[in-house]
C-alpha positions as a Python dict, from the first residue, in 0.01 Angstrom:
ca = {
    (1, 'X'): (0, 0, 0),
    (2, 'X'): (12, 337, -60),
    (3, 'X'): (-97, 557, -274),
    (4, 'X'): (-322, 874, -360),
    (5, 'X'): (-570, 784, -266),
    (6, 'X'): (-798, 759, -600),
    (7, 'X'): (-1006, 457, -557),
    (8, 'X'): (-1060, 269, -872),
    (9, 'X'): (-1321, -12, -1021),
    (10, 'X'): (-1230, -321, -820),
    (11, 'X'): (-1383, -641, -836),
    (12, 'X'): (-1279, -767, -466),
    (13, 'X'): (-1174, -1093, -402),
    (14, 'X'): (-1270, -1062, -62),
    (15, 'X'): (-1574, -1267, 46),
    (16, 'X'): (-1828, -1228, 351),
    (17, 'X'): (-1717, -1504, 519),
    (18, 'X'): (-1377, -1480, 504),
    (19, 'X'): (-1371, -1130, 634),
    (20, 'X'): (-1552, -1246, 948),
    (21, 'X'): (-1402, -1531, 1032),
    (22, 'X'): (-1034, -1531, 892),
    (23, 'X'): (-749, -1426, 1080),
    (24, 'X'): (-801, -1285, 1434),
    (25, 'X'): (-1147, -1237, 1392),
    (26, 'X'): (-1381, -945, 1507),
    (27, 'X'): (-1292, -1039, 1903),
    (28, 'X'): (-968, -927, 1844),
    (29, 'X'): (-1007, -598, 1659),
    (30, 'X'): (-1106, -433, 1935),
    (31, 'X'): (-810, -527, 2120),
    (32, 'X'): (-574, -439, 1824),
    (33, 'X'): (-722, -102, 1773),
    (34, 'X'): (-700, -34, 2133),
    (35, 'X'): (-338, -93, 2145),
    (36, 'X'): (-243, 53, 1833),
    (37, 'X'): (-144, 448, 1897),
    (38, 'X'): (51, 529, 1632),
    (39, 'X'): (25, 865, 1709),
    (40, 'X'): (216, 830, 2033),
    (41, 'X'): (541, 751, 1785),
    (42, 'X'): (464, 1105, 1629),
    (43, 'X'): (676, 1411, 1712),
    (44, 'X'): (603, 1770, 1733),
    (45, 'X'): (654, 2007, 1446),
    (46, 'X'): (1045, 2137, 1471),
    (47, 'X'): (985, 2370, 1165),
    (48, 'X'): (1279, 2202, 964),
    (49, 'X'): (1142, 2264, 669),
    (50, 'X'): (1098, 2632, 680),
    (51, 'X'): (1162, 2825, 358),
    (52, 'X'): (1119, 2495, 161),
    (53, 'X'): (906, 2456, -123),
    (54, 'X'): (722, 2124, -141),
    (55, 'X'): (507, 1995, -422),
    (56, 'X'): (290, 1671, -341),
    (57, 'X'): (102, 1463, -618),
    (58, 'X'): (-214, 1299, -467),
    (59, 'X'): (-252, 1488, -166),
    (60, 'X'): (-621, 1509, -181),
    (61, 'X'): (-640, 1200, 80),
    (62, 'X'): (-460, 909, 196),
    (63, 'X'): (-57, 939, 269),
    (64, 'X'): (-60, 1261, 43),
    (65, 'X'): (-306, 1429, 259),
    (66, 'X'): (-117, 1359, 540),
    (67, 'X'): (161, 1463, 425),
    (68, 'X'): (79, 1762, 265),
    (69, 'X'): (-29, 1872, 676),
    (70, 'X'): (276, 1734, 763),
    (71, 'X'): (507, 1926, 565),
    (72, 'X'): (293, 2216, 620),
    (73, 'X'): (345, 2200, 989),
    (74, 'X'): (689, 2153, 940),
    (75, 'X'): (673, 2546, 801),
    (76, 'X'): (725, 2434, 430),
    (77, 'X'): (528, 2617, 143),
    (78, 'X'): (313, 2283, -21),
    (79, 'X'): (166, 2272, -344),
    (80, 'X'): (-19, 2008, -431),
    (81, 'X'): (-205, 1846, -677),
    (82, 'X'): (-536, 1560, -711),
    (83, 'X'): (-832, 1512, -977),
    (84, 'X'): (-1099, 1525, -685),
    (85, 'X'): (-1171, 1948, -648),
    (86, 'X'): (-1388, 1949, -336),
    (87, 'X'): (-1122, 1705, -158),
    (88, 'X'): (-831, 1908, -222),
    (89, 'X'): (-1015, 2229, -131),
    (90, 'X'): (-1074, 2121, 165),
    (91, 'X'): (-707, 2015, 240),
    (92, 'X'): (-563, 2336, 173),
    (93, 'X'): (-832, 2538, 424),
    (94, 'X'): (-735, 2252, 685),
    (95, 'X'): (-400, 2377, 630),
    (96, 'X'): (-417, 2739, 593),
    (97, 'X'): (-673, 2728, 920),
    (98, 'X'): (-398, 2522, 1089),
    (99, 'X'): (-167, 2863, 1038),
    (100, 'X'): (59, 2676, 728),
    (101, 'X'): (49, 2810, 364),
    (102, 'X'): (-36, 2568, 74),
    (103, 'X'): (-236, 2559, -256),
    (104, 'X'): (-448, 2343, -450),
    (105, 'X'): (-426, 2292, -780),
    (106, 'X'): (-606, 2058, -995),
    (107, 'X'): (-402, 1785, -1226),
    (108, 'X'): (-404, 1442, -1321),
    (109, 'X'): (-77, 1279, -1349),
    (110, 'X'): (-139, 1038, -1633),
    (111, 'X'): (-173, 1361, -1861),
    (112, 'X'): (170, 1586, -1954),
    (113, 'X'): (38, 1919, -2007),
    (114, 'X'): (-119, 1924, -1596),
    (115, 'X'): (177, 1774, -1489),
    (116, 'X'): (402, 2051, -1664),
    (117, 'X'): (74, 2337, -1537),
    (118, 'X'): (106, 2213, -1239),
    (119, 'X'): (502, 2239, -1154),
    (120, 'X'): (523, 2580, -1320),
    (121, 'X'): (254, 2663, -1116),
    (122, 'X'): (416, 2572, -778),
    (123, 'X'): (715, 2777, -923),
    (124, 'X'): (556, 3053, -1035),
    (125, 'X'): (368, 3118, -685),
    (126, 'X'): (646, 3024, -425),
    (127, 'X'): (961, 3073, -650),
    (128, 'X'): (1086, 2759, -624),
    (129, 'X'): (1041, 2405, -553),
    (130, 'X'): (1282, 2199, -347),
    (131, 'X'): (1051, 1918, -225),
    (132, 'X'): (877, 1683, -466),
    (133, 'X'): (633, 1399, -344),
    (134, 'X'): (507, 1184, -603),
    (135, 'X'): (274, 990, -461),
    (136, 'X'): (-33, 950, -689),
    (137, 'X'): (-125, 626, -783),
    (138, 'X'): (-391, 330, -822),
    (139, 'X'): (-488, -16, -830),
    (140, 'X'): (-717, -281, -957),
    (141, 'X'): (-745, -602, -779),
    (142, 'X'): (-794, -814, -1020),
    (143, 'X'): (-663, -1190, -1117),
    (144, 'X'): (-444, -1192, -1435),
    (145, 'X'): (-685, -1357, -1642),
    (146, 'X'): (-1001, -1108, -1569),
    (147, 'X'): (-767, -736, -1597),
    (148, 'X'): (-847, -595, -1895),
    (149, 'X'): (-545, -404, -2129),
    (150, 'X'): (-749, -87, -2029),
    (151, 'X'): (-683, -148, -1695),
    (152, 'X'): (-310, -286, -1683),
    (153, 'X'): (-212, 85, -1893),
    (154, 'X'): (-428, 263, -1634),
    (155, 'X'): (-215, 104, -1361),
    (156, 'X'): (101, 205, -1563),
    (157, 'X'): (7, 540, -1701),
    (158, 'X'): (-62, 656, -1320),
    (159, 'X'): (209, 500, -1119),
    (160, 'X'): (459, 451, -1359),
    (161, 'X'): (409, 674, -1622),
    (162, 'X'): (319, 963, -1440),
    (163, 'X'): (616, 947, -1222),
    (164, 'X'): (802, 997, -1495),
    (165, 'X'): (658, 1314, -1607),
    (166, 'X'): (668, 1383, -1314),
    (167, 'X'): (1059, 1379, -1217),
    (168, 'X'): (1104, 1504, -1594),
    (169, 'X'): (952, 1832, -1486),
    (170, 'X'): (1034, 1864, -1140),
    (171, 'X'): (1392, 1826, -1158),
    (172, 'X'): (1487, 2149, -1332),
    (173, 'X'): (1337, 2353, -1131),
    (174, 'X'): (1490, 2156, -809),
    (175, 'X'): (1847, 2198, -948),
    (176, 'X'): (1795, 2595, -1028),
    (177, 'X'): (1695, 2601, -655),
    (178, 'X'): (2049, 2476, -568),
    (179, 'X'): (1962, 2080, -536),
    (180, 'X'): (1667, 1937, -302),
    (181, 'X'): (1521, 1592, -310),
    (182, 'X'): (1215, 1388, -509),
    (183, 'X'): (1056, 1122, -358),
    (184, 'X'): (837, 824, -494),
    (185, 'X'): (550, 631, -311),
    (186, 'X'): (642, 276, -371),
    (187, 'X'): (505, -13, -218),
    (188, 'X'): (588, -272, 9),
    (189, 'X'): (448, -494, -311),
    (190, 'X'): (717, -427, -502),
    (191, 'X'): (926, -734, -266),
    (192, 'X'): (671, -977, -209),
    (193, 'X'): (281, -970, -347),
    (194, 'X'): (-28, -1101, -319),
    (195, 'X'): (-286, -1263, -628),
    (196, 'X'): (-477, -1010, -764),
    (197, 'X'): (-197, -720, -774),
    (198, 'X'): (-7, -793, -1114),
    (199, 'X'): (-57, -474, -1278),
    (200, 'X'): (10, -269, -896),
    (201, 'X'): (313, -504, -810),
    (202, 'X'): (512, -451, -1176),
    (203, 'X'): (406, -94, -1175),
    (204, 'X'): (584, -41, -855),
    (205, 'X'): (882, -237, -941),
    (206, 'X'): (911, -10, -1245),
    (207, 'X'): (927, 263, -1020),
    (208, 'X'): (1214, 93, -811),
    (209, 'X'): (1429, 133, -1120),
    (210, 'X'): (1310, 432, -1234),
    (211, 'X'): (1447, 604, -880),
    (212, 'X'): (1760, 432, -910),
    (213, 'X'): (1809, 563, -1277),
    (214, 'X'): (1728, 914, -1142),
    (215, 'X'): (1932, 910, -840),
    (216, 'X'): (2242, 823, -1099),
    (217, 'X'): (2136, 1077, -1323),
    (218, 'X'): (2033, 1399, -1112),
    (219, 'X'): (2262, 1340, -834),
    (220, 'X'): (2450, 1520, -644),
    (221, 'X'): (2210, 1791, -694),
    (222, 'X'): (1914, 1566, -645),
    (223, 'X'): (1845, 1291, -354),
    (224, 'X'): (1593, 1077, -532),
    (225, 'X'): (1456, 810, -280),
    (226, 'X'): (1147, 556, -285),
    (227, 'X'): (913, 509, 13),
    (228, 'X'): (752, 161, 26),
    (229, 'X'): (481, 114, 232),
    (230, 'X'): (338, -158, 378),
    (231, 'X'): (-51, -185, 393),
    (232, 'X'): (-195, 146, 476),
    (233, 'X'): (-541, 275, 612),
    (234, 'X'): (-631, 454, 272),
    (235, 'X'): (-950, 456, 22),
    (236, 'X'): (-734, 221, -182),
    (237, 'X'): (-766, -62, 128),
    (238, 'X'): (-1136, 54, 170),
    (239, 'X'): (-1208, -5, -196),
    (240, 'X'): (-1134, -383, -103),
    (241, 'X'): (-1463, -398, 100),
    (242, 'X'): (-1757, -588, -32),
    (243, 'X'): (-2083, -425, -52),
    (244, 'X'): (-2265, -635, 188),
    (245, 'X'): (-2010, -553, 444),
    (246, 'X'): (-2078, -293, 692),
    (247, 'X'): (-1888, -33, 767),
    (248, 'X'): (-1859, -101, 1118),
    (249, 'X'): (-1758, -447, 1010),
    (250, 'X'): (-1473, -339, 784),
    (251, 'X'): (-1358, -161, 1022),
    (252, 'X'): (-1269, -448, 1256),
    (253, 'X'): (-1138, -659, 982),
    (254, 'X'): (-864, -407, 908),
    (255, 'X'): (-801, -352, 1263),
    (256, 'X'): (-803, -697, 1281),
    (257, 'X'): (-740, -982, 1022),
    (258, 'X'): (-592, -754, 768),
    (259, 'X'): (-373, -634, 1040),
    (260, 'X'): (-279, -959, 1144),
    (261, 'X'): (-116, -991, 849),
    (262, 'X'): (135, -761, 911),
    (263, 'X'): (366, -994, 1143),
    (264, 'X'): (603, -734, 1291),
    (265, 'X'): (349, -479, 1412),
    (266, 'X'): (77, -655, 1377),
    (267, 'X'): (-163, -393, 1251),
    (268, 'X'): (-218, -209, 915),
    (269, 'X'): (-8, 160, 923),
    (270, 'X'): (-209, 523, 909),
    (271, 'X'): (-106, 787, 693),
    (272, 'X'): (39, 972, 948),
    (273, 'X'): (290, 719, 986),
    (274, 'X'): (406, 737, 626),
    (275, 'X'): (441, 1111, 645),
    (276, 'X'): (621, 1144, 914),
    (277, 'X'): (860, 899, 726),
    (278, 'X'): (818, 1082, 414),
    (279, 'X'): (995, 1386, 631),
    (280, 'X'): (1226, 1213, 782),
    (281, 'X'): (1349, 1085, 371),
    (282, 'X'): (1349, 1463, 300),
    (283, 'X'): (1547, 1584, 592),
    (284, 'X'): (1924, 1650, 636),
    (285, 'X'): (1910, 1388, 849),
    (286, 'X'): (1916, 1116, 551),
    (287, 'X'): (2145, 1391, 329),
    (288, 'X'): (2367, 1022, 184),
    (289, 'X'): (2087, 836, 89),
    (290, 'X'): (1960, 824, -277),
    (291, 'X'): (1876, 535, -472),
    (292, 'X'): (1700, 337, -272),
    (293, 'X'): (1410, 183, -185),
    (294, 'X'): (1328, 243, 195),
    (295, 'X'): (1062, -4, 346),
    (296, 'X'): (805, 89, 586),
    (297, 'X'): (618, -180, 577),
    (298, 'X'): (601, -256, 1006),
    (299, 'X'): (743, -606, 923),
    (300, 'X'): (518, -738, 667),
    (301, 'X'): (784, -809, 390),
    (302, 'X'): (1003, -974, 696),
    (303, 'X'): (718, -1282, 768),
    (304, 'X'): (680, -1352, 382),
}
């Protein structure tokens, strides 16, 4: 599950005693998060994307946080964008103290006019943009019968919707550059779901065919590619948590029940993880692949 990162009004289905008792309990998380080291899998920056232009949707937490410093690190220029001021703030002055060069600007994608603002702006500083991430997006978890129409557009206006505008406005500017690539955050949901994700699930299978329609229609110039993750350590996962659950006990129900759901790895993926994936989609290394969805879900879809 992916996503920027915006938490939205959730009525959880989660209850008390199935968070502390289901799964492989709080004996186990410890053990889990012990063994987990994602990090370990993580290389150091090679600087590939040097002289690149990168504009990230979302990026004020979550996977586009991460990999706004990602890129960054990698020597790309990133531009990014989020609703939440004092979040991306301090994002860019983690980057720019980090040595990397990026900018902040405020824009929510459900609304045209930022969305155009925005991309202009990215062009206008950096002249150019060869890199788009659009990652921004939310969800309601929520049975059929209690999601309100207000809610189900909501869903669809910001991960649907707003890709859209977005691509529409990014991929001008990516062709005068000479060609580049967009990416999508998708979602691991758009295979196999769960109750209580109607509205996220369809959004993200729109998106599936949206990237597929864009890859046909940009391409060669354009690599357009969608990266599904699997469940993710973001504020959209911590929005699940009851209010009479600590935080010290959510903690060791995602590091342990929730990750037990994940039967490949076992455990629930960081951000980190999905940007350094998110590079590796944008990299020469991948330079035939368009069109798809890619799964990075650590074996989740695999068990279902």
């Amino acid at each position: 599950m992916h996503a920027e990162s915006r938490a939205t009004p959730t009525r959880s289905l989660i209850n008390r005693r199935a968070l502390l008792t289901g799964g492989a309990g709080i004996a186990a998380a410890a053990t889990l998060a012990a063994t987990a080291n994602p990090a370990a899998a993580h290389q150091p920056a090679s600087g590939r994307f040097t002289d690149k232009v990168v504009a990230i949707t979302g990026a004020t937490s979550g996977i586009g946080r991460a990999a706004a410093l990602a890129f960054a690190a990698e020597g790309a220029k990133v531009a990014f964008c989020g609703r939440r001021e004092d979040l991306g703030g301090q994002v860019e002055r983690e980057i720019r103290k980090a040595g990397g060069d990026a900018k902040f600007i405020r824009a929510d994608v459900r609304d045209e006019t930022d969305i155009a603002r925005f991309i202009e702006a990215v062009v206008d500083r950096y002249g150019a943009l060869h890199i788009a991430l659009n990652n921004a997006g939310i969800q309601y978890r929520l049975p059929i019968t209690q999601m309100s129409a207000d809610e189900w557009d909501d869903t669809f206006a910001t991960n649907a919707r707003g890709v859209f505008l977005c691509i529409k406005h990014q991929a001008p500017h990516i062709q005068a550059a000479g060609g580049g690539v967009i990416m999508v955050t998708g979602s691991a949901n758009e295979f196999a779901t769960r109750p209580a994700l109607s509205a996220y699930a369809a959004s993200k299978g729109a998106v599936t065919n949206l990237v597929r329609t864009a890859a046909i229609e940009l391409g060669p110039d354009i690599r357009v590619i969608s990266l599904a993750p699997g469940t993710t350590d973001t504020a959209l996962v911590d929005a699940w948590k009851p209010e009479d659950v600590s935080d010290e006990e959510w903690e060791a129900y995602k590091a342990g029940p929730l990750g037990a759901n994940v039967d490949g790895l076992g455990r629930i993926a960081q951000p980190e993880e999905m940007a350094t994936a998110a590079l590796a989609l944008a990299s020469n290394d991948l330079s035939f692949q368009t069109g798809v969805t890619v799964l990075v879900d650590g074996g989740m879809v695999a068990g279902l």
